[in-house]
py3Dmol code that shows the C-alpha trace and the ligand (Angstrom):
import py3Dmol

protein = """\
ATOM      1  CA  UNK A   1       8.317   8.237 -25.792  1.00  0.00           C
ATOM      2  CA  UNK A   2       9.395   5.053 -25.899  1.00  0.00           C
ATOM      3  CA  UNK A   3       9.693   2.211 -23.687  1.00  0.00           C
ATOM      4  CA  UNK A   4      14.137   2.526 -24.096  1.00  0.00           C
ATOM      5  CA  UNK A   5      13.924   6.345 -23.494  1.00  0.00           C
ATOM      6  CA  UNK A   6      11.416   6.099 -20.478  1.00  0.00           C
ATOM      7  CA  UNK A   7      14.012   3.506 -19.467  1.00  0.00           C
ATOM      8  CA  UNK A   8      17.346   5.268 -19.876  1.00  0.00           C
ATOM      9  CA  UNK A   9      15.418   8.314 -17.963  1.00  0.00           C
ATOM     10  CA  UNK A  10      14.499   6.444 -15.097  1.00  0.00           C
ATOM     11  CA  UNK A  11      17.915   5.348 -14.974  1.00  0.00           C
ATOM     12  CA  UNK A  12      19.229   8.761 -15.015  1.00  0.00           C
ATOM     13  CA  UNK A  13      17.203  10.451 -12.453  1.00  0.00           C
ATOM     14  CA  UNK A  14      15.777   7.901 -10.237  1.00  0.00           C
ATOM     15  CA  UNK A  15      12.583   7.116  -9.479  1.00  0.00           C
ATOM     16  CA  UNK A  16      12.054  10.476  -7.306  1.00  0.00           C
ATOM     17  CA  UNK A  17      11.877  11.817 -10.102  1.00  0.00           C
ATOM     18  CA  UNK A  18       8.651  10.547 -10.982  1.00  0.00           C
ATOM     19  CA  UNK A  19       6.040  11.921  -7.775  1.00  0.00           C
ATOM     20  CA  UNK A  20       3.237   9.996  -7.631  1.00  0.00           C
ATOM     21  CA  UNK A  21       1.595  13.786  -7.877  1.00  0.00           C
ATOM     22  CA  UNK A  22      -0.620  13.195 -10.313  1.00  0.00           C
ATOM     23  CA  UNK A  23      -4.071  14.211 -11.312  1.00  0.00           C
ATOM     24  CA  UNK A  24      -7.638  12.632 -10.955  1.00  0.00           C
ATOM     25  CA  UNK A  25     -10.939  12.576 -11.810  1.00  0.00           C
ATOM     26  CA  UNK A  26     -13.952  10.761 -11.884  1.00  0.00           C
ATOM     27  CA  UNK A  27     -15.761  10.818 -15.035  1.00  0.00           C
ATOM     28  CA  UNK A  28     -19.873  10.978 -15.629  1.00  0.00           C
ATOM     29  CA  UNK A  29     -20.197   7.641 -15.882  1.00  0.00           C
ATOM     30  CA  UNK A  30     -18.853   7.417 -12.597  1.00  0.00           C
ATOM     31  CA  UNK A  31     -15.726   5.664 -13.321  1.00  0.00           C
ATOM     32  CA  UNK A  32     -12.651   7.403 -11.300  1.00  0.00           C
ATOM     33  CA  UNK A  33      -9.137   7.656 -13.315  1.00  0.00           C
ATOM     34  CA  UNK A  34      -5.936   8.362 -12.158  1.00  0.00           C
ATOM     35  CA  UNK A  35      -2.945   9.209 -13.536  1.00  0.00           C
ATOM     36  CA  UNK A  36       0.097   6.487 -13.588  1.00  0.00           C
ATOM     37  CA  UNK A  37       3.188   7.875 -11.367  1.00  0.00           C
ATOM     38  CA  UNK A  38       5.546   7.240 -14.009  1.00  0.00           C
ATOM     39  CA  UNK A  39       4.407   7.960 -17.128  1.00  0.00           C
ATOM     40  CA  UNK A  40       0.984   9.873 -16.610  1.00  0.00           C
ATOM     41  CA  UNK A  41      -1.111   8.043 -18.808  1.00  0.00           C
ATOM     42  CA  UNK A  42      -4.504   7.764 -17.110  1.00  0.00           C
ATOM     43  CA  UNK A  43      -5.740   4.199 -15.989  1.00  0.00           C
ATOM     44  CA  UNK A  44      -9.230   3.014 -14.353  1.00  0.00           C
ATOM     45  CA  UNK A  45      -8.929   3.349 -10.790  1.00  0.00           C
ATOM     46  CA  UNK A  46     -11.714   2.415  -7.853  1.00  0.00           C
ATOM     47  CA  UNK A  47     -10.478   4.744  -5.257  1.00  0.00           C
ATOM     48  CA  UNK A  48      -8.643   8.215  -7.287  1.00  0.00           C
ATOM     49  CA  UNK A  49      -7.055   8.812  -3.503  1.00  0.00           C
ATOM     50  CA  UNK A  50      -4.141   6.495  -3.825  1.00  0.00           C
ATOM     51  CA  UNK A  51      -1.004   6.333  -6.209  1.00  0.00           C
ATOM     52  CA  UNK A  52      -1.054   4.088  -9.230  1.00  0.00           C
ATOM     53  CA  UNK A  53       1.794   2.276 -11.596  1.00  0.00           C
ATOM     54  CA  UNK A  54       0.359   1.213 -14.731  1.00  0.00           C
ATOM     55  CA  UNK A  55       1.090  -2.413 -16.434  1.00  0.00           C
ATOM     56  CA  UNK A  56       3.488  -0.916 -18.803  1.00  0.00           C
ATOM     57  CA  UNK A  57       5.584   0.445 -16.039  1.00  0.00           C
ATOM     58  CA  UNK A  58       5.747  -2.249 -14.249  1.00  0.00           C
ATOM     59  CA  UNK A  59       7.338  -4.093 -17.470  1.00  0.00           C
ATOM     60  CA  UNK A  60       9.630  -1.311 -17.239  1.00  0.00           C
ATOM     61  CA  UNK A  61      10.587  -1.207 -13.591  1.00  0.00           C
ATOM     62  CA  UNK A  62      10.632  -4.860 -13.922  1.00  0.00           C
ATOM     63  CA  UNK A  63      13.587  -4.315 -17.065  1.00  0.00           C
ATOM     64  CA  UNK A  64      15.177  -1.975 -14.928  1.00  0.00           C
ATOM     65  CA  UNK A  65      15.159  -3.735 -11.777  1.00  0.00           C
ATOM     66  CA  UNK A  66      16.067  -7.375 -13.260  1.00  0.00           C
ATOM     67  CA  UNK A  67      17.458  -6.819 -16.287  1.00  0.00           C
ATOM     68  CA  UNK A  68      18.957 -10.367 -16.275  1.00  0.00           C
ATOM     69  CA  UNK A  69      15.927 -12.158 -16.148  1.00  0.00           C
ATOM     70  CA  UNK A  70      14.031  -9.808 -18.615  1.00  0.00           C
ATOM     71  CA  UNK A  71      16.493 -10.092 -20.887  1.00  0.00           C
ATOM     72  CA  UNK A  72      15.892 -13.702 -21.325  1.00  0.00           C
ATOM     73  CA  UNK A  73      12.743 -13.092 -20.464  1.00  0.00           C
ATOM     74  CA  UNK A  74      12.358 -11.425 -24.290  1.00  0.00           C
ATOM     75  CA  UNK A  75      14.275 -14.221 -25.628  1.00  0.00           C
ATOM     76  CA  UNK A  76      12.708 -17.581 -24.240  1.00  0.00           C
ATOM     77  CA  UNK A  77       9.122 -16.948 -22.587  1.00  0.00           C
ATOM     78  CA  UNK A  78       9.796 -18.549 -19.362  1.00  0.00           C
ATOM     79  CA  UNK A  79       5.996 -18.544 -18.634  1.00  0.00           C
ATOM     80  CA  UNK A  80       6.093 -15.757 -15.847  1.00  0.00           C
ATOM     81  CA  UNK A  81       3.539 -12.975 -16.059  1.00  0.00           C
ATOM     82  CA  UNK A  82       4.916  -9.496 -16.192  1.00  0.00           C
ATOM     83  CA  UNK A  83       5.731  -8.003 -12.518  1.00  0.00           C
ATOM     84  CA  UNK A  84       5.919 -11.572 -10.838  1.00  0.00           C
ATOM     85  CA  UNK A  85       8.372  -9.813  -8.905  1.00  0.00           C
ATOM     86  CA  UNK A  86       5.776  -7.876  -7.264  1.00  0.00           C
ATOM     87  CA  UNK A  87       3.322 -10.424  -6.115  1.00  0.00           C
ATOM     88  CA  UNK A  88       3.357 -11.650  -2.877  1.00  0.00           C
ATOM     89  CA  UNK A  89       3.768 -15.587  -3.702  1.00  0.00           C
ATOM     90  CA  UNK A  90       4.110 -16.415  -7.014  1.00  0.00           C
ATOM     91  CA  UNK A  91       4.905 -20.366  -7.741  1.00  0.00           C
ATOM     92  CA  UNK A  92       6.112 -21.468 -11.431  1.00  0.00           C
ATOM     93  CA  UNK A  93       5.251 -24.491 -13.666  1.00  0.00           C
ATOM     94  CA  UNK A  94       7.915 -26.036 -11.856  1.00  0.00           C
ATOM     95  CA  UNK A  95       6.658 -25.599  -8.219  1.00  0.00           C
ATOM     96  CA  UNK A  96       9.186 -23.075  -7.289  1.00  0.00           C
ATOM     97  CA  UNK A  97       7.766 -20.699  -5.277  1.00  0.00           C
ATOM     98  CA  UNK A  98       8.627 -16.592  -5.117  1.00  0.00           C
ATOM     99  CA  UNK A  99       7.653 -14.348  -2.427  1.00  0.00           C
ATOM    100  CA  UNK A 100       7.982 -11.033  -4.415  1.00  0.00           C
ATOM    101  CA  UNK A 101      10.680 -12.217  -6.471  1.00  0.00           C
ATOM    102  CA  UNK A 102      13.002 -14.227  -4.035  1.00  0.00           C
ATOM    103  CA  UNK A 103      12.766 -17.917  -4.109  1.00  0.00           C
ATOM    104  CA  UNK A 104      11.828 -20.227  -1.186  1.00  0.00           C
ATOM    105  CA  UNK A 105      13.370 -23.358  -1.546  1.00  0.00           C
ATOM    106  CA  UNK A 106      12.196 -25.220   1.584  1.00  0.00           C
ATOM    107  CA  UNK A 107       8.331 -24.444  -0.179  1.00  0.00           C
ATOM    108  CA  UNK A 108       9.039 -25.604  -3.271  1.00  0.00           C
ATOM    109  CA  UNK A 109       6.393 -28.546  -4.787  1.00  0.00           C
ATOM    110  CA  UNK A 110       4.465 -27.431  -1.607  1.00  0.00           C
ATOM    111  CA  UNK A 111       2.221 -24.861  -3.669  1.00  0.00           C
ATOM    112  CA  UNK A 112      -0.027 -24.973  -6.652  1.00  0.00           C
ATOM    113  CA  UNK A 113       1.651 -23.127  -9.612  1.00  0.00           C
ATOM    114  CA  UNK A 114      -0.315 -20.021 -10.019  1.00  0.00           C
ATOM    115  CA  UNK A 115      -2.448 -19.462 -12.921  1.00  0.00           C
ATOM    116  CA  UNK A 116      -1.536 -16.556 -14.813  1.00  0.00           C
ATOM    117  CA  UNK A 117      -4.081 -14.879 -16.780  1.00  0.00           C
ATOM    118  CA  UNK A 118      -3.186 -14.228 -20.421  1.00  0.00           C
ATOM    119  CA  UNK A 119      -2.691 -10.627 -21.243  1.00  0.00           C
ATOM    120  CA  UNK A 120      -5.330  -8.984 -23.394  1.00  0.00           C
ATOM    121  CA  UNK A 121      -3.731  -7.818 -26.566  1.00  0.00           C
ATOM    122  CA  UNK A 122      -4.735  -4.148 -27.669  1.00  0.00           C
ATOM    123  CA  UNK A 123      -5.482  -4.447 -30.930  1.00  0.00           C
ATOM    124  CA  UNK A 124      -3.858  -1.420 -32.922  1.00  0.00           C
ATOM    125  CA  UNK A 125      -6.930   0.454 -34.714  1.00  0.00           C
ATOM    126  CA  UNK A 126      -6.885   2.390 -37.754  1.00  0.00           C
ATOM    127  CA  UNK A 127      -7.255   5.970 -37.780  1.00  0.00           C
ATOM    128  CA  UNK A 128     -10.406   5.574 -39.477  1.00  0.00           C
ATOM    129  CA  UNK A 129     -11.287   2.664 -36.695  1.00  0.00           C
ATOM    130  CA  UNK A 130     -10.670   5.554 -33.717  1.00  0.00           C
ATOM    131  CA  UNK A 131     -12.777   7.830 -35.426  1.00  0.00           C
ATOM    132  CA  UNK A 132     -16.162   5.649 -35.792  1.00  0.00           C
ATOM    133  CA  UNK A 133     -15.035   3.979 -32.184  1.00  0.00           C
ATOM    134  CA  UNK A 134     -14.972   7.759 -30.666  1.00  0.00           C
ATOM    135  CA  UNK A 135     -18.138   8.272 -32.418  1.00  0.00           C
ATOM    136  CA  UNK A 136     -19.832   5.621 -30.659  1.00  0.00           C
ATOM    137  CA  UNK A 137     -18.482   6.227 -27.538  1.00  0.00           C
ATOM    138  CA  UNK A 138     -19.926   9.819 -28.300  1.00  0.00           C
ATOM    139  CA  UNK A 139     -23.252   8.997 -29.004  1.00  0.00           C
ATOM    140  CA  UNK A 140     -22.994   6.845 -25.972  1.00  0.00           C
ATOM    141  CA  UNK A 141     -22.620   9.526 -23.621  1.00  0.00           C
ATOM    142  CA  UNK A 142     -24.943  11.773 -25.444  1.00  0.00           C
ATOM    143  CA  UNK A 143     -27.862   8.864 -25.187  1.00  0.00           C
ATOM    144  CA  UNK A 144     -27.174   8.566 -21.169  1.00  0.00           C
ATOM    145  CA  UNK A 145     -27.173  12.618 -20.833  1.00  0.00           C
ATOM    146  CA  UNK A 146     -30.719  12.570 -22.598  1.00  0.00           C
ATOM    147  CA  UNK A 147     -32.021   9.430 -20.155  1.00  0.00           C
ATOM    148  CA  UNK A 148     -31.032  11.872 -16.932  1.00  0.00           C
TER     149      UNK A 148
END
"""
ligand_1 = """\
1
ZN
Zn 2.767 4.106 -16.496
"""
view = py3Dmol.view(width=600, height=400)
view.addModel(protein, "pdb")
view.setStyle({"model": 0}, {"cartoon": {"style": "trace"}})
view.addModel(ligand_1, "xyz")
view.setStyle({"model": 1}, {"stick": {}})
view.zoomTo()
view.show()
């Protein structure tokens, strides 16, 4: 689905819709994944207990919820991370400082900017690529099986 339809559905239904109900489990490596409440897809996860929203949904709650700001936000880069709106204290190149999206005037120039790390682009892999890369990851887990 994409990133429009997952938004007009949100839109539609609400986000009760989406339960964080979702399933778990914690692979042989040890590694626990869980489920994202929205859209399911499973992500890396220290503690498979809780409830998890993925990057990508937060882009889209983020659309949803300030559509004003992501809007330009598509058209001029204005240097904020995705889900800015979320952190507790976020302060921009400029010194203006957010506490989960609302400004504080009276602490602005008070606060470093924060350093936002750049996202890691996933590169997009060949069908041909995926095939020797889950052939690797294959052998992998074959070669650990044989060391227990
Ligand atoms: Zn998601």
């Amino acid at each position: 689905m994409s990133r429009e339809e997952d938004i007009k559905l949100i839109k539609k239904n609400g986000f009760k819709n989406f339960k964080p109900d979702r399933h778990s489990f914690i692979d042989e490596n040890g590694q626990g994944w869980l489920q994202c409440k929205f859209c399911c897809e499973y992500q890396k996860v220290d503690n498979v207990g809780g409830a998890i929203t993925c990057g990508d949904c937060v882009v889209k709650i983020d659309l949803i919820k300030f559509p004003k700001t992501a809007m330009t936000k598509q058209k001029v880069s204005t240097g904020r991370p995705p889900g800015w709106h979320f952190m507790n204290e976020y302060v921009d190149k400029d010194g203006n400082v957010f506490h989960k999206g609302k400004e504080q005037p009276d602490l602005k120039g008070t606060l470093e900017p924060t350093k936002v790390k750049p996202r890691k682009k996933k590169k997009k892999l060949t069908p041909d690529q995926k095939l020797q890369r889950d052939l690797k990851r294959w052998n992998k887990r074959k070669k650990l099986r044989r060391k227990k």
